[in-house]
N, C-alpha and C positions, 0 to 999 in steps of 0.2 A: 840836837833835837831829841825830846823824850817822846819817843809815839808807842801808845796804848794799842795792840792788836786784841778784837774780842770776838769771840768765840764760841756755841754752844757745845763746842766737842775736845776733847781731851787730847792733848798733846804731851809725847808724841805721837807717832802713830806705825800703825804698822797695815800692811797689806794694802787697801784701796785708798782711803786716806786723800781725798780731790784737795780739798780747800783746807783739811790739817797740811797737808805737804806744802801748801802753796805759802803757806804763811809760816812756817817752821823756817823754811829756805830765806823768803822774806826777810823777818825778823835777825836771822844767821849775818844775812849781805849788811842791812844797816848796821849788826855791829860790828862787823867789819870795816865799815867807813867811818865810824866813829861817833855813829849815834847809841843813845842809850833805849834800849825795845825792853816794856813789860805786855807780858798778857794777861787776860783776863777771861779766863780758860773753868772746865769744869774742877771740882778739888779731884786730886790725887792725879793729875800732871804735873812733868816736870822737865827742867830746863838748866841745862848747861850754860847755856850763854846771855839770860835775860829771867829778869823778877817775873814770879809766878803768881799770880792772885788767881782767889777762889771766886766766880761768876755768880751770881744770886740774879737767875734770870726775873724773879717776880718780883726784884726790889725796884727804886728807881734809879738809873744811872747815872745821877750827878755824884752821889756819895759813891759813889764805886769807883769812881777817877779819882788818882792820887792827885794831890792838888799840884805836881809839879809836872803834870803830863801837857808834853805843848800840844795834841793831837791826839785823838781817839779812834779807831780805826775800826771800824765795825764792819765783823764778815755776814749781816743779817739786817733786817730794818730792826731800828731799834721802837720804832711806832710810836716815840715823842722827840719833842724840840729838846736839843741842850744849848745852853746858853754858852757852853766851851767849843772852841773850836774839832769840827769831828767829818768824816767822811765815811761812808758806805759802800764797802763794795758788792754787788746785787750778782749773784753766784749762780741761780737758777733762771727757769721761765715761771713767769707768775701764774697761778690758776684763777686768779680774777684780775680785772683791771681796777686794781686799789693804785694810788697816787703814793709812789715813792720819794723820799726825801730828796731837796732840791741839789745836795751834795753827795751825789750819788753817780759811782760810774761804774762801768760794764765790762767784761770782757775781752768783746772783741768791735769791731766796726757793726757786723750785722745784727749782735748783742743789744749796742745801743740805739740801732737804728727802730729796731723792733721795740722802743720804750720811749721813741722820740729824740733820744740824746744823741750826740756826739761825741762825749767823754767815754773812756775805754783805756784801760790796761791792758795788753796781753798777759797771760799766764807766762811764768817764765821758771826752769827749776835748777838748782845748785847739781850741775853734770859732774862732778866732781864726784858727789855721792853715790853715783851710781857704778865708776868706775869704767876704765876700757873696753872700748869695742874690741873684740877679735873677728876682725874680717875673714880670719881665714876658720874660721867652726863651721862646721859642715851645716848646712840650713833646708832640712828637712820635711820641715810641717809649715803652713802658716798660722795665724791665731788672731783671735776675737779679744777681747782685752775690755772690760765695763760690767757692769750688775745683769748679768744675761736676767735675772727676774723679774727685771724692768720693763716691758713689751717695747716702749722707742726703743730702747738699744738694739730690738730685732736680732737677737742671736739664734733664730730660725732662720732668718733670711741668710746669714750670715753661714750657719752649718747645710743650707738648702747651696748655695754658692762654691762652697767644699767641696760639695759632692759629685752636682755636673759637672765642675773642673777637675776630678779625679783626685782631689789633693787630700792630704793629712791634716789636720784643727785640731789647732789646742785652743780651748776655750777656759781664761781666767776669767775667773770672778762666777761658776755658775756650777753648777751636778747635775750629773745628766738626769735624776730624778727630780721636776718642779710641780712644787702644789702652790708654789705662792702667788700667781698672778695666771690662774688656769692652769692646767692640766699637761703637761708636757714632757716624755721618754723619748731619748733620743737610743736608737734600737743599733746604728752603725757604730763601728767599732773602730772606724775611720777618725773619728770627733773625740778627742780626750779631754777631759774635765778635768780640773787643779784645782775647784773650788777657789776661795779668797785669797791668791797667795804675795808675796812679798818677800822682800830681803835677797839674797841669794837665788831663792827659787824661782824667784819673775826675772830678775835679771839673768838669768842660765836661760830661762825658756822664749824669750826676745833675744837674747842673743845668735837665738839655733833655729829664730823665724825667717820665712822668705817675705812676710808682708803680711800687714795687717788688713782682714776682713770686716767692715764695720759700717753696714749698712743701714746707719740708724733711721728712726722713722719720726724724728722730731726737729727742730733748730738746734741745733747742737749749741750750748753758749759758748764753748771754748774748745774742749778735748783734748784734758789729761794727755788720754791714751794712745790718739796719733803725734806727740809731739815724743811722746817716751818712745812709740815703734821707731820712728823718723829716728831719732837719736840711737838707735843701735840697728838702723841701716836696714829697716823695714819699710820698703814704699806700702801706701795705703791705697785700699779700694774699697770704696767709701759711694755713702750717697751725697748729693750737693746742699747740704740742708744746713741754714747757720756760720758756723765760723768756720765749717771743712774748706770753703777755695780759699779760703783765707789763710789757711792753714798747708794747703799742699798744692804745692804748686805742679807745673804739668812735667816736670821733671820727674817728680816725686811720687805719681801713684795716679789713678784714677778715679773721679766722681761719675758716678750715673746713678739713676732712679729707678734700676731695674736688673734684676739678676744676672739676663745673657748678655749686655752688658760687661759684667764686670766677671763671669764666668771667661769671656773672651779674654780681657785683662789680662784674668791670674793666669791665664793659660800661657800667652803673651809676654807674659811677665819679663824684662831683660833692663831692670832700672840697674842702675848703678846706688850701691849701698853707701859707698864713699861718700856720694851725692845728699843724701838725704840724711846723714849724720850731720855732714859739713851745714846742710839747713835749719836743722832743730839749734845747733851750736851758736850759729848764726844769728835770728832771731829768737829764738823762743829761751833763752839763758837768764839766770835767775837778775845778772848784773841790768840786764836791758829794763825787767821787768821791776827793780828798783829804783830804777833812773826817773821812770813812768811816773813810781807812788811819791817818789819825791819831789816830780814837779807838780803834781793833785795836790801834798801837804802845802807845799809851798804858796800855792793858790789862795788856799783855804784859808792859811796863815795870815796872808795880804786883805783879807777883807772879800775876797771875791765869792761869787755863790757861782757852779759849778754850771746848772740847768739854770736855765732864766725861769722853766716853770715845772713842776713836778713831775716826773716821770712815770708813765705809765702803757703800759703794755698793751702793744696795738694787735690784735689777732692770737686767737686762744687756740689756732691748731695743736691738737696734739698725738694723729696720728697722719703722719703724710706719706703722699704716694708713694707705695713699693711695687713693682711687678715681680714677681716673684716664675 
């Protein structure tokens, strides 16, 4: 099978990278099984193991598929019909209720439920790349891990939760100076910022976590970031919003919708690391997460339409309860 992945962002990637990572690994596993993967990516990406074409997002997408792709894979709506076989995977929460394409799937279970569907991939990533847990490195701090200039990601709540627990935070993905989304110095010396980081540097500082802090204030569609803690034996303490109970079971860390709450937690804290590595390994691996796309191709392939009717996003919450 020839499957087209398309994309409006440049691969590879480096440092946060959600849905470039998702489909790098993607892409990697089919040709390992023996399928042939082009993408259809911004110019000046590039690609070891699969054909690179340059993206022309304002052309139309019929001429943009090589005529020998059996399957077009789109990480975006593409907002017309193609008359080639093609699937959608839908990455965000919509900020209007517009009618998504009827071959269109989701995330996670709460992902699709929230759009009316029942089709859903989990996220799943090539663990391989990220190399060995060391159980035995001293784990120190905990850490926050997503776009703290985001306000759902709540990485106030999140360094507010640090603090009553007495603990150490490293916060990736943020500086402690933000002008982007309001006004925000974080003045404790407790809370350490890494800005955007990656490679080496994220996998050193998740490996030397006690658990991940990440009290978002939205439907999460999937989360990256607790499936990456979980994989180097960081239990999460999390709000219950979207695909988080989905994602961490009671083994694994704890959900509530409110600070002391989850202050008690980390306090608490006595998960087994072993545990919650052995979990991400388990489900959330790049092999499971191609098994998924290639029974969706396969569908597609057959004649079938995915949603019997258009998908669309049921409830526009976009700041949910936190107690703080």
């Amino acid at each position: 099978m020839h499957v087209l992945l398309i994309n409006n962002s440049s691969i590879p990637v480096y440092a946060y990278g959600g849905t470039e990572r998702v489909i790098w690994d993607l892409g990697r596993e089919l040709v390992r099984r023996g399928h042939r993967v082009s993408y259809l990516v911004p110019e000046g990406s590039h690609c070891d193991f699969a054909n690179v074409l340059p993206i022309r997002p304002d052309d139309p997408w019929e001429p943009q598929i090589p005529q020998d792709v059996d399957i077009a894979h789109f990480q975006f709506n593409p907002r017309s019909e193609l008359s080639r076989p093609y699937l959608v995977t839908e990455h965000g929460n919509a900020r209007k209720p517009r009618p998504l394409p009827r071959n269109t799937v989701f995330l996670s279970r709460d992902h699709a439920a929230r759009y009316g569907s029942q089709e859903y991939v989990y996220n799943g990533l090539d663990w391989d790349s990220y190399g060995p847990v060391d159980f035995d490195c001293p784990r120190t701090h905990y850490h926050f891990l997503g776009k703290a200039a985001w306000g759902v990601k709540n990485v106030r709540g999140a360094i507010r939760v640090a603090l009553r627990a007495g603990v150490e935070l490293d916060v990736l993905g943020g500086e402690r100076l933000n002008f982007k989304r309001g006004f925000r110095y974080t003045f404790s010396r407790r809370i350490h910022f890494h800005g955007m980081v990656g490679g080496a540097q994220k996998t050193g500082l998740l490996n030397a976590s006690r658990g991940l802090i990440f009290p978002v204030r939205w439907h999460e569609p999937f989360g990256l970031a607790v499936i990456e803690s979980l994989y180097f034996g960081c239990p999460v303490f999390a709000t219950p919003y979207g695909a988080l109970p989905e994602l961490v079971p009671e083994g694994c860390g704890v959900l509530a919708d409110n600070a002391t709450a989850l202050v008690e937690a980390v306090r608490a804290s006595a998960f087994d690391a072993r545990a919650c590595h052995a979990h991400a390994l388990e489900h959330f691996g790049v092999q499971r997460m191609a098994d998924g796309y290639l029974r969706m191709y396969e569908r597609v392939l057959a004649g079938e339409t995915l949603n019997a009717q258009p998908p669309v996003i049921q409830g526009l919450a976009r700041e949910l309860a936190w107690k703080s």
